[in-house]
Structure formats: structure tokens, C-alpha cells
C-alpha distance (Angstrom), angle and dihedral (degrees) to the residues before:
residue distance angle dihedral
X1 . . .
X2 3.81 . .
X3 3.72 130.9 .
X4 3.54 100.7 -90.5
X5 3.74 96.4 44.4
X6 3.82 87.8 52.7
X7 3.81 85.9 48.3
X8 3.64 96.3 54.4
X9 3.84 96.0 40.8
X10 3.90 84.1 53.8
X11 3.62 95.5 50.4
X12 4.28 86.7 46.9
X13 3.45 92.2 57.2
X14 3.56 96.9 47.4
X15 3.88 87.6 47.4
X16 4.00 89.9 62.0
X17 3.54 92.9 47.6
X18 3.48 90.4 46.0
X19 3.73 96.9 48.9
X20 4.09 94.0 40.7
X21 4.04 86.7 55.3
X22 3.93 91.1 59.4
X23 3.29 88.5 36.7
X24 3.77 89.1 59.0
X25 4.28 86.0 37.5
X26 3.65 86.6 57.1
X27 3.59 110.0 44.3
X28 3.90 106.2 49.2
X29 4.31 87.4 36.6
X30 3.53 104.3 -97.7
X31 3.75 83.2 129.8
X32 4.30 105.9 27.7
X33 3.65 113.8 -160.6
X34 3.65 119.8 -76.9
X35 3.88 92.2 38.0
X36 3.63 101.9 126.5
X37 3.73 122.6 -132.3
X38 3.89 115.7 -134.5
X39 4.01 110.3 -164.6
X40 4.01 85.3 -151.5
X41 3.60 97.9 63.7
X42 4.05 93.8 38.5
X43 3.79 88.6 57.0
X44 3.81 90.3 53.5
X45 3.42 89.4 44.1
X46 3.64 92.9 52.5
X47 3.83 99.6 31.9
X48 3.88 92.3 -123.7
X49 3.62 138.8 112.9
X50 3.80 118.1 -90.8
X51 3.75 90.7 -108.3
X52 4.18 99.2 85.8
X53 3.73 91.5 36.5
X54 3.91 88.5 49.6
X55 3.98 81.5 52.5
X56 3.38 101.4 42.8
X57 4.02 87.8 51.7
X58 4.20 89.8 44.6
X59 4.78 75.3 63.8
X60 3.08 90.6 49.4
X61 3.20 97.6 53.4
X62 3.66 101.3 42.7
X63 4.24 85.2 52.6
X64 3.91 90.6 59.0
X65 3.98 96.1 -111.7
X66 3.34 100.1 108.6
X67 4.00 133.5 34.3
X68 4.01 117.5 -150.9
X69 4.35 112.6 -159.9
X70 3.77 115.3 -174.9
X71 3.60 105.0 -111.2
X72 3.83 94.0 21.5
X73 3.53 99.0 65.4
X74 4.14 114.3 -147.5
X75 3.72 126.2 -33.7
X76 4.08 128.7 -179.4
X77 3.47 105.9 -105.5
X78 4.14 84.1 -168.7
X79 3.60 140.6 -146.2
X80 3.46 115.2 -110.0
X81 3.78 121.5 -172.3
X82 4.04 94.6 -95.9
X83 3.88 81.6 53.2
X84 3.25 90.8 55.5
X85 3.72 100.8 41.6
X86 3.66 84.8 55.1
X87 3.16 93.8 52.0
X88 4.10 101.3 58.4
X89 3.75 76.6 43.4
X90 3.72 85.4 79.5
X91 4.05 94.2 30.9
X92 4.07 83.2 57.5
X93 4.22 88.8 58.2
X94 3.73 93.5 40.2
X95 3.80 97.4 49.4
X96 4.11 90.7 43.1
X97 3.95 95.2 49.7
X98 3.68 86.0 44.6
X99 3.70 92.0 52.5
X100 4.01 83.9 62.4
X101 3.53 94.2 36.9
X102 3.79 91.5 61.0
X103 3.82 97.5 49.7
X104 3.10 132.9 152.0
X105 3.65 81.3 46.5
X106 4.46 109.2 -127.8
X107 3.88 114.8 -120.6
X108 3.77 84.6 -123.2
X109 4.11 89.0 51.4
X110 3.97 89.5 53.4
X111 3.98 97.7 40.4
X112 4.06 80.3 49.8
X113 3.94 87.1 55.4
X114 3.22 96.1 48.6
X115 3.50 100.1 55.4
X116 3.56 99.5 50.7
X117 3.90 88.9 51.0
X118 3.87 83.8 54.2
X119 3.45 87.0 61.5
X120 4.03 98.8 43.8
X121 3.81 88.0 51.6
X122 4.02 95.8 52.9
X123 3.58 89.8 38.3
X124 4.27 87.3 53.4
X125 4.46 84.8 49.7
X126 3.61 86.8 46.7
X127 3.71 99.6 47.3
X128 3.76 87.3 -135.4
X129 4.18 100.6 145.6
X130 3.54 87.1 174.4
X131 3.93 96.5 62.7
X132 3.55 85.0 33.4
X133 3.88 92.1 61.2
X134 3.82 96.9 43.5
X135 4.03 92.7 49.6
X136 3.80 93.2 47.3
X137 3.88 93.7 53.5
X138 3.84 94.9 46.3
X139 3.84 80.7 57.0
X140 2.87 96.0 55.7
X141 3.76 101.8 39.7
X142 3.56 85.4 56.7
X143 3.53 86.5 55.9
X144 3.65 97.4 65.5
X145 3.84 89.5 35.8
X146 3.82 94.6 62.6
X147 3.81 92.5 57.4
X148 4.31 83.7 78.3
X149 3.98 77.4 -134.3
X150 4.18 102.4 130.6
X151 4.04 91.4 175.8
X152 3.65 82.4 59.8
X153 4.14 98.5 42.1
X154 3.87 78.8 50.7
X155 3.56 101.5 56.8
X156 3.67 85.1 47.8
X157 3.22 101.1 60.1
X158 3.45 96.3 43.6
X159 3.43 96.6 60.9
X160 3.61 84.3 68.3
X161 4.26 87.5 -123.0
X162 4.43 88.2 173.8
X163 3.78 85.8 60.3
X164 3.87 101.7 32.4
X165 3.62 91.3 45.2
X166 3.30 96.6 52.0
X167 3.40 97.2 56.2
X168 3.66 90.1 53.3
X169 3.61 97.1 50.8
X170 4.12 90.8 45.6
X171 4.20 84.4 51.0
X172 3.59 89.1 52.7
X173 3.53 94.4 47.7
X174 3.92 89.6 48.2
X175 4.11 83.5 50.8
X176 3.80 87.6 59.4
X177 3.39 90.0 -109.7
X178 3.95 118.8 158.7
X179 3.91 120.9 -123.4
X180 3.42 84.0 -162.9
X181 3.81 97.0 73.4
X182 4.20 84.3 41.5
X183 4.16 82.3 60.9
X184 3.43 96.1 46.6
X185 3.95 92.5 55.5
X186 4.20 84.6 44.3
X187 4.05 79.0 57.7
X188 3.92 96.0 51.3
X189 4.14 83.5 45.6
X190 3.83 92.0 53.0
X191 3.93 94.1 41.0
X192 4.53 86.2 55.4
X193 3.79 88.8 44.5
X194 3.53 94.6 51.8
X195 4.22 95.0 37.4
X196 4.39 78.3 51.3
X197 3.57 92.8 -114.3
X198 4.02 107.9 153.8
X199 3.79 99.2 165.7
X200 4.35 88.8 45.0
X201 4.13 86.2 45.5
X202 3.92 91.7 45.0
X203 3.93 89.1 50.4
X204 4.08 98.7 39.6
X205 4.32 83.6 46.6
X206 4.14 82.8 51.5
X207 3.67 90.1 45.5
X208 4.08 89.6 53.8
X209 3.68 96.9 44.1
X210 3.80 92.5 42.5
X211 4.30 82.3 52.2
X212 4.20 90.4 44.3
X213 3.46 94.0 45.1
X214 3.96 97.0 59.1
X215 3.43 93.2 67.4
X216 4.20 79.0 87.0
X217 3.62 88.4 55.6
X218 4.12 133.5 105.9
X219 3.79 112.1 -62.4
């Protein structure tokens, strides 16, 4: 790799880190909407050039969190909790059609299942939300990549799901909420996938949005 491929992978990588920070900033308030977002000041913050926080904004943008005016500069337009109750709305209808999309469900696709459920359940023993989180969204990501749909992985991931689902699962934790009942509907998922069941899978991954998504609910 030369130097100015190594400079440009360095400056993506600090991008994404960049963007999934004000990601974070955004969704649990840390920035409220309205609060502006000056690239100057983020590059100090960060100790980069303005070029990856100008990037990392340009995401932003393009995911609907942020709104950039020409002579205004960039200001959070926020994601309140309708926003983002709308929002796994859309995750819910993605994640079912891709449930059907995927069927009949690959060897590979179930052994891939399994292990990330694996990981939710010792996470659950271990009272590690953290590793709980991470090994629930790679589930589910898988999910929508076994459909073979890439319009759909794309929407996905632009919805930032690692970040918004996150949040949700930390909200529910804060509720009092258990991940261990979250695990055990993962387990009735995994046990429809593997009996070939697409219209049982789509309702039991409706079931564990529909849970997920309260967290945004009243108190």
C-alpha cells in the first residue's frame, strides 16, 4: 500500500469514528436539536483536519440527522423518540421481508445464527450488556444480509442500526428491562429458522422489534 492510500484509509477510519461519536452525541441528547455543529471546533476537538469531520457531517446528512444550509453551517436536526419509533417501524418491514427473502435458510446462514445467539446467551449469564448488544445486532445484520437483497443491507446500514440499537437496548436496560427475556425470543427465532418456518421467523423477528422498540415509549 502506498502513502496516499494509507493516508486516505487513515482519514476513513477516523471519519467512522468520528461520525459514530455524534451519532452517539445525538441520539441520547448530548447534542439536542438545533445545536449547531461547527467543523472548526470538532477538528480541535478531535485533533484532525477538517476534512473527516466535513465527511463524517456529509453521513450525517445523507441519514437525516443532521441538516447543512449554506450560510448556516450544520445544525442537529435530532432524533426524538417518535423519530426513532418510526424509524424501527421501517427496520421491523425490512427484517420481516428479509426473513422471506432468505428462505430456504443456507446451512452456513443457520450455523451463522447460531453462533451469534451463543454469544447473546453467555453474554445474558455474564451480565455483560455490552457483548450482549454487539452480538444481537450482528444477528440481526446478518439477518438482512442473507436475504441477497443489497438495497435492503443498504438501507440498513444507513440507518446507523449499531448506534440506534444500542441506544435502545441501553434504554431498556435503564427501564429494568431483562435481556434475558430479549434472548429467549432470539431462541424461538433460531428454533423457526432452523424448522424453515419464514412466516413463524417473520412474526417472532416482529415480536422482538415490536419489544426493542418500546424502550422509546411513555415512562
Amino acid at each position: 500500500m502506498n502513502i496516499a492510500s494509507q493516508g486516505a484509509l487513515k482519514r476513513t477510519c477516523m471519519r467512522d469514528r468520528i461520525r459514530e461519536l455524534l451519532v452517539a452525541r445525538i441520539l441520547d441528547g448530548t447534542y439536542p436539536a438545533g445545536t449547531q455543529l461547527k467543523e472548526l471546533l470538532l477538528a480541535r476537538e478531535f485533533n484532525v483536519s477538517q476534512a473527516p469531520i466535513r465527511e463524517a457531517l456529509r453521513e450525517l446528512e445523507g441519514s437525516g440527522l443532521v441538516t447543512s444550509e449554506r450560510f448556516r453551517g450544520t445544525r442537529v436536526r435530532g432524533a426524538d423518540s417518535a423519530e426513532m419509533r418510526e424509524s424501527y417501524e421501517l427496520r421491523t418491514m425490512l427484517e420481516m421481508r428479509s426473513v422471506s427473502l432468505a428462505a430456504p435458510y443456507s446451512p452456513q446462514l443457520l450455523a451463522d445464527f447460531d453462533e451469534h445467539l451463543r454469544e447473546m446467551e453467555s453474554a445474558v449469564k455474564a451480565n455483560d450488556s455490552e457483548r450482549y448488544i454487539d452480538a444481537a445486532l450482528r444477528f440481526h445484520r446478518r439477518l438482512v444480509e442473507g436475504s441477497g437483497n443489497r438495497t435492503f443491507l443498504s438501507v440498513w446500514d444507513s440507518l446507523l442500526w449499531d448506534i440506534r440499537g444500542r441506544i435502545a437496548l441501553r434504554k431498556l436496560a435503564e427501564k429494568g428491562r431483562s435481556l434475558k427475556s430479549l434472548a429467549g425470543l432470539h431462541r424461538g427465532l433460531l428454533t423457526r429458522l432452523h424448522a424453515q418456518d419464514p412466516a413463524g421467523a417473520a412474526a417472532q423477528v416482529s415480536e422482538i422489534l415490536e419489544r426493542v422498540s418500546s424502550a422509546f415509549g411513555p415512562e
